[in-house]
C-alpha positions in Angstrom: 0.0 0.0 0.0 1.4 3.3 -0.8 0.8 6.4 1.3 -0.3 9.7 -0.8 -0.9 13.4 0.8 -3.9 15.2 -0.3 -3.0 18.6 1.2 -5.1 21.9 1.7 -3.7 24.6 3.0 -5.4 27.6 3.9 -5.6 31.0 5.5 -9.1 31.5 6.0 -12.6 30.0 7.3 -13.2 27.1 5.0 -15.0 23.9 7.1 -17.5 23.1 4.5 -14.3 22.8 2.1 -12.4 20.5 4.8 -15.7 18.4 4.9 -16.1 18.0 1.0 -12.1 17.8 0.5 -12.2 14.8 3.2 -15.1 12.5 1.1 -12.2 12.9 -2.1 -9.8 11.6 0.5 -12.4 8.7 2.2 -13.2 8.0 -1.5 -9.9 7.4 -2.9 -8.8 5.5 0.5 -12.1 3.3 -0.4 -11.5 2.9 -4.0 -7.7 2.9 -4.4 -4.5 0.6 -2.5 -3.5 3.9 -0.8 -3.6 5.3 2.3 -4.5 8.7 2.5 -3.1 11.3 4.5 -5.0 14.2 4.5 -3.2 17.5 5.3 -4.8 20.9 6.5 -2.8 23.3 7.0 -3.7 26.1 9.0 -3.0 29.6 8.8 -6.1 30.5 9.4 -7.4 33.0 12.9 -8.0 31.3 16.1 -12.3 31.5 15.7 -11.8 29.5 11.9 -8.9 27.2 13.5 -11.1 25.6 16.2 -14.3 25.3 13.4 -11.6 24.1 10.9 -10.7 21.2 13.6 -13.9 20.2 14.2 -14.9 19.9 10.9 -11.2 17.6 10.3 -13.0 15.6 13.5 -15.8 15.0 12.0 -15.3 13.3 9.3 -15.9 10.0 9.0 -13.7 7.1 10.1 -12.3 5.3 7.1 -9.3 2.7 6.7 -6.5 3.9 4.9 -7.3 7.9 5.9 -5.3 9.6 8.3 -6.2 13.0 9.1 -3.4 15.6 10.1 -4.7 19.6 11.0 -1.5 21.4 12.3 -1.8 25.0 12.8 1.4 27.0 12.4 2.8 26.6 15.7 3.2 23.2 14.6 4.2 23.3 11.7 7.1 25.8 12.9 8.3 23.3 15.1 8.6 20.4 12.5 10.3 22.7 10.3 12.7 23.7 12.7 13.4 20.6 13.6 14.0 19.0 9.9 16.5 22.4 9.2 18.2 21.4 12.6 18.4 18.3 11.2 19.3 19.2 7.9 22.0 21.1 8.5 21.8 23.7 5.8 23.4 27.4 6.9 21.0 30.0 7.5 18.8 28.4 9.8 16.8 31.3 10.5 16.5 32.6 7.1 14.9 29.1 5.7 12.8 29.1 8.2 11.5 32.5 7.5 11.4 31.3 3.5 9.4 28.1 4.5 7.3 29.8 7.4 6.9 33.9 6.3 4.6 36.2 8.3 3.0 36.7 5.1 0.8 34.9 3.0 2.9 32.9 0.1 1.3 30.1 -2.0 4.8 28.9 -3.1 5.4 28.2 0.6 2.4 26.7 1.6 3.1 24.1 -0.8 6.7 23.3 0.3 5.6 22.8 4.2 3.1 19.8 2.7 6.2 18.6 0.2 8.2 18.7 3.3 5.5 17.2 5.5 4.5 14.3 2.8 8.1 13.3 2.7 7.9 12.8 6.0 5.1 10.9 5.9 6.6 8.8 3.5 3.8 9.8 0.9 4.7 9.2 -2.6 2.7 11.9 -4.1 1.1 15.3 -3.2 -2.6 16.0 -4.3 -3.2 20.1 -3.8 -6.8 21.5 -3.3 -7.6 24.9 -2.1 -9.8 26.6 0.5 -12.0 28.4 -2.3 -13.2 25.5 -4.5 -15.7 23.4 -4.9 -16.3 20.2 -6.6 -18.9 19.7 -10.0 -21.6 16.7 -9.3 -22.4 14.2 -12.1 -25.1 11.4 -11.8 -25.9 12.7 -8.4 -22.0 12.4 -7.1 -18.8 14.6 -6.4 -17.2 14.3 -9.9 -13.5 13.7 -7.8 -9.9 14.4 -9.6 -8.0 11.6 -7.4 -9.3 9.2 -9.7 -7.3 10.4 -12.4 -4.0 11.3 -10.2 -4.1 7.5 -8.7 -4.4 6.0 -11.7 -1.3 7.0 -13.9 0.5 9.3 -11.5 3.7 7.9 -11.1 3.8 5.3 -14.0 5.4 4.6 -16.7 4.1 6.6 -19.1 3.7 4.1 -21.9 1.9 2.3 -19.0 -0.1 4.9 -18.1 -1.9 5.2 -21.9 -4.4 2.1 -21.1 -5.8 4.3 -18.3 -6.3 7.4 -20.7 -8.7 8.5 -23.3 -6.1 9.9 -25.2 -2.7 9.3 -26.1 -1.0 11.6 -28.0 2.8 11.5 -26.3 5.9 11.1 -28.3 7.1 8.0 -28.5 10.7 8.8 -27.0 8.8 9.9 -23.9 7.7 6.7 -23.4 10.0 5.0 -21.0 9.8 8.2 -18.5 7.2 8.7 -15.5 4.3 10.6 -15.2 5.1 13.1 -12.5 2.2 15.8 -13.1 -1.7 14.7 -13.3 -4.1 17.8 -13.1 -7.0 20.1 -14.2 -8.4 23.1 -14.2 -11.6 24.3 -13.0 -14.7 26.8 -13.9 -16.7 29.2 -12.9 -14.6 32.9 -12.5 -11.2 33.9 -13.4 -8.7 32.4 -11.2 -7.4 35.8 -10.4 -9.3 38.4 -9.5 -10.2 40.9 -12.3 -13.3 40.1 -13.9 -15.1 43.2 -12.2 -12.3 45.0 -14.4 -12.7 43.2 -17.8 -16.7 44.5 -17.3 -15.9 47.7 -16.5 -13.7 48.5 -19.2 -12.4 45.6 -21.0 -9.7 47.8 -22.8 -8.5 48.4 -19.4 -8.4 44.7 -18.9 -6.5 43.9 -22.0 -3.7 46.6 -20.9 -3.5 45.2 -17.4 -3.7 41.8 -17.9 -1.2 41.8 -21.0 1.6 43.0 -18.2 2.4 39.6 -17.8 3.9 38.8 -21.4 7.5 38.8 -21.5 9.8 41.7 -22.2 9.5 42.1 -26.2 6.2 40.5 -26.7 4.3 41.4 -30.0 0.7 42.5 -30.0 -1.0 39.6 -31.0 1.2 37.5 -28.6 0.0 40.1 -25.9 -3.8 39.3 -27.3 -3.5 35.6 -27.5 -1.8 35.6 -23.6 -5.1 37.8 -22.6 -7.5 35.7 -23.8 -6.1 32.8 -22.6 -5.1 33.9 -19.2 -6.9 33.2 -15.8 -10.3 31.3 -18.1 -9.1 28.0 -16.7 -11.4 25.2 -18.7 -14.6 27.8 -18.9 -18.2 27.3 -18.4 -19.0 23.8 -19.5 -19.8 21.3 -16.7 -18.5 17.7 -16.9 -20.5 15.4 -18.4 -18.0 12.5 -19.4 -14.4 11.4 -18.7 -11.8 13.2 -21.4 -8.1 12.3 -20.2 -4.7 13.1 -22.4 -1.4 11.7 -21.7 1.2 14.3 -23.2 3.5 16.5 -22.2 1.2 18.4 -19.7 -1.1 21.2 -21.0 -0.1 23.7 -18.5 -2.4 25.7 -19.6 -5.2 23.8 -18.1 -3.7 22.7 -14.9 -4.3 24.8 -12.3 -3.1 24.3 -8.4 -6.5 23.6 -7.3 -6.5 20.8 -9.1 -3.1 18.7 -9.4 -1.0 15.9 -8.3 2.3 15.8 -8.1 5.2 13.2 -8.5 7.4 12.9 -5.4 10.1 12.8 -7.9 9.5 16.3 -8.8 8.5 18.3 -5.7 11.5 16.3 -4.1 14.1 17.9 -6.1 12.8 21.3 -6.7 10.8 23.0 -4.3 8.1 26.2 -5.5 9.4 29.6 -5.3 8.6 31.0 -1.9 7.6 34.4 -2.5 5.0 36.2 -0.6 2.3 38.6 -1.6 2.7 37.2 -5.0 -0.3 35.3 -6.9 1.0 32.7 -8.8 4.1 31.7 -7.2 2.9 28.3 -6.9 2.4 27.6 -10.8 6.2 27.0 -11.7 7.0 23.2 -11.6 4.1 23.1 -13.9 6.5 24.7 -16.4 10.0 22.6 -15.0 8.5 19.5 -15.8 6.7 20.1 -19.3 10.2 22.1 -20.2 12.1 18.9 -18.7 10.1 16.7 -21.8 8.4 15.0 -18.2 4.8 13.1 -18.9 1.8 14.2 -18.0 -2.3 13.6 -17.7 -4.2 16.7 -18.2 -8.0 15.7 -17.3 -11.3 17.8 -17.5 -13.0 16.7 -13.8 -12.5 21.1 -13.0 -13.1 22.3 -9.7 -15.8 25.1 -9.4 -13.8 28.2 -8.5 -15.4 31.2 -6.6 -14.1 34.1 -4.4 -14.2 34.9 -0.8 -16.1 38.5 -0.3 -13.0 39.7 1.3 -11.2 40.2 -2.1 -13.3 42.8 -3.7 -13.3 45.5 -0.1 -11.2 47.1 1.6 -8.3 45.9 3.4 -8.8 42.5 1.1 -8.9 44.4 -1.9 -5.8 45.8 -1.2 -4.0 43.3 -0.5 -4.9 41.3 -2.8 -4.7 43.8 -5.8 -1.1 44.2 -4.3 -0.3 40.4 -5.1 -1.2 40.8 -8.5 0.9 43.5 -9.0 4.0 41.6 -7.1 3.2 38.3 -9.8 3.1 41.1 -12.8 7.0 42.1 -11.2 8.1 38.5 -10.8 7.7 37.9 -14.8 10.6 40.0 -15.2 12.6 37.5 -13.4 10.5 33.9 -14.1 10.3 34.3 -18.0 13.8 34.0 -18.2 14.3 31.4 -15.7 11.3 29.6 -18.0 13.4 30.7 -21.1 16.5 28.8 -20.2 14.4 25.4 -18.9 12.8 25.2 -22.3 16.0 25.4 -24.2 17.3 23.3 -21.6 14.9 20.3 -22.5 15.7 16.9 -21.8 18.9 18.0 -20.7 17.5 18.9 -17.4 17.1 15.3 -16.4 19.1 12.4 -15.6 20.0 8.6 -16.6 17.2 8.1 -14.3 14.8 10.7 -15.7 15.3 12.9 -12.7 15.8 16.6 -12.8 18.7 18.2 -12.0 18.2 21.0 -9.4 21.5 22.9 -9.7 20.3 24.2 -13.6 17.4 25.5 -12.2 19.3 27.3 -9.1 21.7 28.6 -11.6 19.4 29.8 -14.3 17.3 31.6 -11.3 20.6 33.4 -10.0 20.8 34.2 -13.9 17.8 36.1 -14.1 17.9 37.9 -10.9 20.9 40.3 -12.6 17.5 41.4 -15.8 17.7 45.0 -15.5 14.7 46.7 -14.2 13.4 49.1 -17.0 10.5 46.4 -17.9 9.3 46.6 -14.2 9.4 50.2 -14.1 7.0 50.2 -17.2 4.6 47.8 -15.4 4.3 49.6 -12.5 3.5 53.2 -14.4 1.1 51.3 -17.3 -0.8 49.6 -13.9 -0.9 52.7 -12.1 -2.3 54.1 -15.5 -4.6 51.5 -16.0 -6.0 51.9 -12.3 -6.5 55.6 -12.6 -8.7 55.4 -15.6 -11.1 52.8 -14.1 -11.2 54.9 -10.6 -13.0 54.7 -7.5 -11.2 52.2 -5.2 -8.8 51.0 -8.3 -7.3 54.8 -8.4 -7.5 54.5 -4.4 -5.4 51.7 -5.1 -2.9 53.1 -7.4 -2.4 55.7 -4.6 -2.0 53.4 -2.6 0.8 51.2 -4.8 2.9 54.4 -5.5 4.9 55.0 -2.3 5.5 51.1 -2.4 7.1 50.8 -6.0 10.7 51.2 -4.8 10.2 48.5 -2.2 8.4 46.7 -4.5 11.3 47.0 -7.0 13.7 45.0 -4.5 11.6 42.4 -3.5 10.6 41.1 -6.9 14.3 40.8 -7.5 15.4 39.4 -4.0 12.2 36.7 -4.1 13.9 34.7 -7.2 17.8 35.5 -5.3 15.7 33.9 -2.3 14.6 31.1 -4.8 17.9 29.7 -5.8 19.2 29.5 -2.2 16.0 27.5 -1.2 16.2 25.3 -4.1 20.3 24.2 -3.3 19.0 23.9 0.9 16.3 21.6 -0.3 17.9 18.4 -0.8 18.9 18.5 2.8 15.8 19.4 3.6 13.8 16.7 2.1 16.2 14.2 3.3 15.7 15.1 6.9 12.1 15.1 6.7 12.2 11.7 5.6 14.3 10.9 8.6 11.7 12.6 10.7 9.6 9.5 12.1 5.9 9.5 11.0 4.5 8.8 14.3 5.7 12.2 15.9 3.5 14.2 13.5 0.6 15.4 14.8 -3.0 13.8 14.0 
């Protein structure tokens, strides 16, 4: 029996999604020769913690699940404990990258890598605190089927369990290390109110992300494509590809991982950055890696928090962080895809140290592309108004700041991705039965 990690961390009140998130787990623990470890992490305030653990106690006893809540305090302890062990310099420093007093989605992710490894898991399933699942035939319509059942095969082993095949033929012989999907219902980040306001605005803000150089019709291909996930349509039947992995489609609400990927490279552990979680999708489609892309979505929708106030803020703030970390990640993705295969092994493993090198690399891009981001956004923000030009008011004492932190996240980056080898081998030597149920 293998032991798999179907994680979900969060940051805010979500007990019904703890609830629906542990019937995927009882189900694939029912269905599947696994033994399920589901993993809430908790970031969340005290009042949502203590509804958040009694929702994780009342679910349902089932062999093969183990349920594991650990707020921060414990999770701080296990990581200081495995850096300890590890014995990587900069104690302090990784433990701020790992733990930060702000939110960060790459890091939220490394704590359950970390904590699978532990656990001796040989895969991590990621859901997140705002999704739902689609019903079909009066049932959840759950992903983990799909992850379970080629996730870690060989991928010319895998193509009996798809509906499609459509993978090169030298791939054959290699793993599949990435299963996922996307999801429907609205954007994935939060600017539809802007695209109905003004949708010229929308175009302008959203087309920030292309890289440095991008022609016009690359700018309106990217916008149309960005943030839709897999639309309106509601499943209706099965429609699975094994391929290199349509990124595209694969959102983090919505995947499973490989231990032999999230093992060797962590995510990048930015904070106040949207997104930041989203980059071994493109390290292991650049790496010639296999993968199932699937179309069981989960329903997206957004807290109320996001579109007020302090939340709008903030989270308008993370979006302009991600548009500032393109200047650094589109080269990093540049060198991986010309890279290829040669970022892997004899054993089809990838090789960390290019991807540490190539993110030192791009932390030297000069800044002029940045500095045109963040006067087109402030631009943008003013012609739409009311609490967007509150916003840009609000953005322009920051941009220095701002400036250096985009560039000292990917610096930050490279030094976590040549600690985490030690890492991940002392979490492994961290026995299972000391982490908390």
């Amino acid at each position: 029996m293998r032991d798999i990690c179907l994680t979900l961390p969060t940051n805010r009140e979500c007990a019904d999604t703890i609830t629906a998130v542990g019937a995927e787990a009882a189900h694939a623990a029912r269905r599947s020769d696994v033994r399920v470890h589901l993993l809430v992490l908790d970031s969340a305030d005290p009042d949502a913690r203590t509804r958040h653990a009694a929702a994780a106690a009342a679910l349902p006893v089932v062999d093969g699940l183990v349920v594991h809540h650990l707020d921060e305090d414990t999770q701080r302890a296990f990581l200081r404990e495995v850096i300890e062990r590890s014995g990587a310099d900069g104690p302090d420093r990784l433990l701020d990258l790992m733990l930060p007093d702000a939110v960060s989605y790459g890091a939220c992710t490394n704590r359950a890598f970390l904590l699978a490894a532990a656990l001796g898991c040989a895969s991590v399933h990621r859901r997140d605190s705002d999704s739902r699942y689609q019903w079909h035939d009066g049932a959840p319509v759950f992903p983990v089927d799909h992850e379970l059942a080629t996730l870690g095969l060989k991928a010319a082993d895998a193509a009996a369990a798809v509906t499609e095949h459509t993978l090169a033929p030298e791939h054959a012989d290699k793993p599949v290390v990435l299963v996922g999907g996307s999801f429907v219902g609205e954007l994935s980040v939060d600017l539809g109110e802007i695209r109905e306001l003004d949708p010229e605005a929308y175009h302008d803000v959203v087309a920030l992300w292309a890289p440095t150089g991008a022609g016009e019709q690359e700018k309106r291909d990217l916008v149309a494509e960005s943030f839709t996930g897999g639309g309106a349509e509601p499943f209706t039947a099965d429609r699975t590809v094994l391929d290199l992995p349509d990124i595209w489609h694969i959102d983090m609400c919505n995947i499973g991982l490989d231990h032999t990927v999230y093992e060797r490279v962590p995510l990048p552990p930015a904070t106040d950055t949207i997104g930041s979680d989203y980059f071994l999708h493109h390290l292991v489609r650049d790496a010639t890696l296999p993968g199932v892309t699937h179309n069981r979505h989960i329903v997206n929708y957004y807290t109320p928090e996001r579109r007020t106030g302090p939340g709008f803020t903030a989270y308008q703030l993370r979006y302009a962080k991600f548009l500032l970390s393109m200047l650094y990640l589109h080269p990093v993705y540049a060198e991986l895809e010309a890279a290829g295969g040669t970022l892997l092994d004899e054993q089809h493993h990838l090789r960390p140290a290019a991807v540490a090198d190539a993110a030192r690399r791009s932390a030297a891009t000069d800044r002029a592309e940045n500095h045109r981001r963040l006067a087109e956004l402030d631009r943008c923000y003013r012609r739409l108004g009311g609490k967007y030009a509150e916003f840009a008011d609000h953005l322009a004492p920051l941009r220095a700041r701002l400036l250096d932190r985009a560039q000292s996240d990917i610096e930050d980056f490279a030094l976590l991705i040549d600690a985490w080898g030690p890492l991940v081998r002392a979490s492994k030597a961290t026995p299972a039965d000391r982490l908390p149920r």
